[in-house]
C-alpha positions in Angstrom: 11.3 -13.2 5.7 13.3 -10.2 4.3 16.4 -8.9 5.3 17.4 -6.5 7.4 18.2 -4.3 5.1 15.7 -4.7 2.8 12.7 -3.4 5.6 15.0 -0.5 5.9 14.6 0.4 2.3 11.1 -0.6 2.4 10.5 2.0 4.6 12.9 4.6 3.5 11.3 4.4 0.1 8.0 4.7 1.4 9.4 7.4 3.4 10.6 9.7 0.8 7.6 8.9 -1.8 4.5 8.8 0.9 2.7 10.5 3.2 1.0 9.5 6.8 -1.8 7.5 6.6 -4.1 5.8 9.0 -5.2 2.4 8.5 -8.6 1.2 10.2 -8.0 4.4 12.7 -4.5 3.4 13.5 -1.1 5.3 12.6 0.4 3.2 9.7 3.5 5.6 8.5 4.0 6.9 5.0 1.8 5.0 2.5 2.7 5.5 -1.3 0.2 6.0 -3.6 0.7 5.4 -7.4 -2.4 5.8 -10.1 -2.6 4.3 -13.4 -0.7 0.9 -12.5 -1.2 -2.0 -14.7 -2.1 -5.2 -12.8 -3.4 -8.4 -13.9 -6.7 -9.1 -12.0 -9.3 -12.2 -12.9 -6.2 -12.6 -15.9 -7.1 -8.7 -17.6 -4.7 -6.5 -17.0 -6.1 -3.0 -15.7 -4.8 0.8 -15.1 -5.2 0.7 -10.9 -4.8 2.9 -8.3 -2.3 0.9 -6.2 -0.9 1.8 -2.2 2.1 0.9 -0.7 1.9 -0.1 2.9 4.5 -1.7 5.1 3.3 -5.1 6.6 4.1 -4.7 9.9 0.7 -3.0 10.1 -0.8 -5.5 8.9 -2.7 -4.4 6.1 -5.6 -6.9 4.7 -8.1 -6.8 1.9 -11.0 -4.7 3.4 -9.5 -2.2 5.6 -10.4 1.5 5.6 -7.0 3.9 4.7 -7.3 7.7 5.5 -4.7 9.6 2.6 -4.0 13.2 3.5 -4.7 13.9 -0.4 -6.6 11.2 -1.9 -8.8 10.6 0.8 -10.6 7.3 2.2 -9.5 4.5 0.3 -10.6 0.9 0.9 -7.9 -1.9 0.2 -9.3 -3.9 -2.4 -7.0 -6.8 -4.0 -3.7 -7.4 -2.9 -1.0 -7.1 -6.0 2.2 -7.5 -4.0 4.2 -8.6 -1.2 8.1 -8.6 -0.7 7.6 -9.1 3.1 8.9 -5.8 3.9 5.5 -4.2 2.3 2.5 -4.9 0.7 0.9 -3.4 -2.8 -3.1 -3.4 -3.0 -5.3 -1.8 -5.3 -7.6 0.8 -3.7 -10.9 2.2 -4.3 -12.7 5.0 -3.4 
């Protein structure tokens, strides 16, 4: 479990760098989006399109996200997870 003040940065970051998103219909807050992210998937690293979600929405491999500018974006592998949020690659 992360700190205190480490969900507090989580979310200011994600604050200042994202915009309001819905995830599977539901309000989820500002959700980062970052393009041309290398990650490592199936062990070959890739260029990715990679969101930023906090995890007390409970974001899973699957689920629909509605981006102001990019769109409808389906979570599709999950990269990262600090506790205070989660990284997964999208896909349109």
């Amino acid at each position: 479990m992360p700190s205190a003040a480490a969900i507090r940065a989580s979310a200011r970051a994600r604050a200042r760098l994202g915009q309001s998103c819905t995830l599977a219909g539901a309000d989820c807050g500002p959700v980062h989006i970052e393009h041309g992210v290398q990650v490592v998937l199936d062990d070959v690293a890739r260029l990715r399109t990679v969101a930023t979600i906090g995890s007390e929405h409970s974001p899973a491999v699957g689920k629909v996200l509605e981006h102001p500018t990019e769109g409808t974006l389906v979570l599709d592998a999950l990269v990262g997870d600090n506790g205070a949020s989660r990284r997964y690659v999208v896909r349109q």
